[in-house]
N, C-alpha and C positions, 0 to 999 in steps of 0.2 A: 562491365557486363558480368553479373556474375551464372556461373553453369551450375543448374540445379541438378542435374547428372552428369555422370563419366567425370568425376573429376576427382582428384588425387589430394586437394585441400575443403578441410570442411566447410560447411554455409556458414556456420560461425567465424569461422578465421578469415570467409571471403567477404562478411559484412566488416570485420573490421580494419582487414586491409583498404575496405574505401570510402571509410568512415559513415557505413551504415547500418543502424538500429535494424538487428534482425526482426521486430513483429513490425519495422518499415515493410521489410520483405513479404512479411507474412499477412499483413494487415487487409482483410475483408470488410467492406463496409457491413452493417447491421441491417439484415431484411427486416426488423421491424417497421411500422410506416411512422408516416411522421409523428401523427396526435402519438402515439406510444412510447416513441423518442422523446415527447415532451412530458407525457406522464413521467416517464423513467427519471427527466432533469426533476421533475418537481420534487417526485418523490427522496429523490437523493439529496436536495437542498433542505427539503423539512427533516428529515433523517439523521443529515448532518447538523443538525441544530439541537434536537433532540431525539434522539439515542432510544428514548426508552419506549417512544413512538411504534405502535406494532402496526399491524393491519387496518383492525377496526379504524383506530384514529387516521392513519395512512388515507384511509379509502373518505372519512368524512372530513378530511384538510380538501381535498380532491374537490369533494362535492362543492365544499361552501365556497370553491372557486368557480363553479359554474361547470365542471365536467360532468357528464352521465357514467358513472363507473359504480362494478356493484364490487365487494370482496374478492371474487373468482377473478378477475381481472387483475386486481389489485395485486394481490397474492403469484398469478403466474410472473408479472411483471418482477416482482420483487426476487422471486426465485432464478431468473433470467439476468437479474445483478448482484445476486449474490448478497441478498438479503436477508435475515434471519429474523420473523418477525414474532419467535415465542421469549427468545430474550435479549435483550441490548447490546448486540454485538454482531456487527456488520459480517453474516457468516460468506466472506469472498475466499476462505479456506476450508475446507473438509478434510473431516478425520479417515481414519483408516485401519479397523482394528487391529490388524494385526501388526500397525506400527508400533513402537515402544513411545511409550509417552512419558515425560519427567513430571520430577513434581517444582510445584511452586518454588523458588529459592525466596524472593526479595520481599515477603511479609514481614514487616519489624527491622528492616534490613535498614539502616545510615547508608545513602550513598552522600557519600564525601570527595571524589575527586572524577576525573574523566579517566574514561576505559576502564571504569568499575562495572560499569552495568551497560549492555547494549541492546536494544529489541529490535523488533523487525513486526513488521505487518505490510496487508495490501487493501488496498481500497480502488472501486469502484470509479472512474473518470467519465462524466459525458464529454461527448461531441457532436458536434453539428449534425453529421447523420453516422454516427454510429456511438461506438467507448471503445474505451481500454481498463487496464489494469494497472495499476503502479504498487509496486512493489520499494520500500523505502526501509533504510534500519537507521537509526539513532541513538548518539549518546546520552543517558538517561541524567548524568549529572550538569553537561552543558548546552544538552537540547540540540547538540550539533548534527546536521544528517552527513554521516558517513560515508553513505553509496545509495542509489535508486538507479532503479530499473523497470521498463515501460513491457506492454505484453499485451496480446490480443485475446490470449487465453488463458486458461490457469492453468497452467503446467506450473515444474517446477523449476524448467530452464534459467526461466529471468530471475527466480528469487538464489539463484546457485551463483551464476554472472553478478548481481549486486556483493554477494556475499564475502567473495573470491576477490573482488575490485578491493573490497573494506578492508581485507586480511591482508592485502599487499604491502598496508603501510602503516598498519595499527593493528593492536587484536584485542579485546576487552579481557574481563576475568570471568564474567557472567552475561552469557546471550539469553535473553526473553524471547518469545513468541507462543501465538495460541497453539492449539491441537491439529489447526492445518495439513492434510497430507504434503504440503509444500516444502513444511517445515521440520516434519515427521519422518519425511522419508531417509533410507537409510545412505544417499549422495549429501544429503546436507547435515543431519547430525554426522555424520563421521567426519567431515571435513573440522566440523567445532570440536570433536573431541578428540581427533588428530593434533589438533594443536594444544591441549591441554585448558580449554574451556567449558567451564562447564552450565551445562546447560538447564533453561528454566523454563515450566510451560504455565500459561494459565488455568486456571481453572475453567470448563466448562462455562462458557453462559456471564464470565465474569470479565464484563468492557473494562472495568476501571482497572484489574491488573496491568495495562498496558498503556494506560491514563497519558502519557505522555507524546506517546506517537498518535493517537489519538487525537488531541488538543494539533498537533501539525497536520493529520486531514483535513480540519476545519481553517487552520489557517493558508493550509496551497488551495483548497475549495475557495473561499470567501476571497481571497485576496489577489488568485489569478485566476484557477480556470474557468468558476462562476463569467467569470469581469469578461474574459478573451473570447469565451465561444470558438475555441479549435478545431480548425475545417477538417486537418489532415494531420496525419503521424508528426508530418516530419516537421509541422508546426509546434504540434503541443510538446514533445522534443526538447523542440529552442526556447520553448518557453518555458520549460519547466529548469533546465539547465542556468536560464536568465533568474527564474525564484529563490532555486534553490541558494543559488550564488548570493543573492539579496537577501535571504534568510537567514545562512550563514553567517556574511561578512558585513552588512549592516542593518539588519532589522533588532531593534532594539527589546530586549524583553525585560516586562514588570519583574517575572520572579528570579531573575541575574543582575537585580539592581539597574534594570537600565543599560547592561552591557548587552553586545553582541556573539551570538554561539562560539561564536569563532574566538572570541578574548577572553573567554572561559576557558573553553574547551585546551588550548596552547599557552595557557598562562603559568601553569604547573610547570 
């Protein structure tokens, strides 16, 4: 039972003392109705497929499926996941001006071995009757996912807890992510530059800096949570725990030769 007052140990350390995902805790289902729960899955399946996909075409993929939907619809819906529909890049992070933002490091850059380069991003998750957020960082040279972490909102809690998990036991030389205030703020760059990492942002507007975590949205999309339809947190959870593990240690990839993240990544 965990005590949300009067208590002397935090909600974070009382989820993990009973092996519970705190946005389990925190997790509200979506008052959206359902037809808009179904807009939202569509829209995020064509979106994830193509990127460059804005509104207009958004709102006529819609139509020529038989929905009545005009732009204004289209548009709140997409604002509501964290959509960004003036350039190709799923905006699920906002800036902040008065964060300090880096410049690009990995233009021209050879990555050549694991724990050269690491990024981090979040993306959008439907479910049955509501979403989440997944928060995910990756090795850029063996594609290997490091740490994830699941969230009902955007704070920057969950992306601080993946971050912190990853540093435990490896630490790269160069962290990527977008302009995000998740990413921006001054709890998470200082923890990377506390350790002597330095750090890389995207360009404004620019998806393909990040091309790599990118390509593993479409692959945990298509390949589970599309297939699963997850009812509840503590399902999508086990499932993604069950991917991630398959992803890592046997899903084979074209540009590793055929090997697995995992015989890349520990082969050095």
């Amino acid at each position: 039972m965990i005590e949300l007052a009067d208590s002397k140990i935090s909600l974070r350390r009382q989820c993990q003392l009973i092996g519970l995902n705190r946005s389990s805790l925190y997790y509200i289902p979506a008052t959206e109705s359902t037809l808009n729960l179904q807009l939202m899955r569509l829209i995020d399946e064509e979106y994830t497929r193509r990127p460059f996909y804005g509104r207009p075409r958004l709102t006529a993929y819609l139509r020529r499926l038989g929905y009545k939907v005009n732009e204004k619809r289209v548009r709140r819906l997409m604002q509501k996941m964290g959509l960004e529909a003036i350039y190709p890049k799923p905006k699920t992070t906002f800036s902040v001006l008065e964060h300090k933002k880096y410049p690009y490091l990995l233009r021209e850059i050879e990555i050549s071995r694991p724990n050269q380069v690491w990024s981090a991003d979040i993306t959008y998750v439907p479910m049955t009757l509501g979403f989440m957020y997944l928060m995910a960082i990756i090795d850029w040279y063996s594609r290997y996912v490091i740490a994830w972490d699941l969230s009902n909102t955007l704070d920057s809690d969950f992306c601080l807890s993946a971050l912190n998990r990853a540093l435990s036991s490896e630490r790269p030389e160069i962290f990527n992510t977008d302009q995000g205030v998740q990413f921006t703020c001054q709890a998470f760059t200082s923890t990377l530059e506390g350790t002597g990492i330095r750090i890389s942002m995207d360009g404004r507007g620019r998806a393909l800096d990040n091309i790599f975590i990118e390509r593993l949205w479409r692959s945990v999309k298509y390949e589970d949570i599309y297939l699963k339809e997850y009812a509840d947190v503590s399902a999508l959870e086990a499932g993604l725990e069950s991917y991630f593990g398959f992803y890592n240690k046997e899903r084979l990839h074209q540009s590793l030769s055929y090997r697995t993240p995992a015989e890349v990544h520990f082969s050095l």
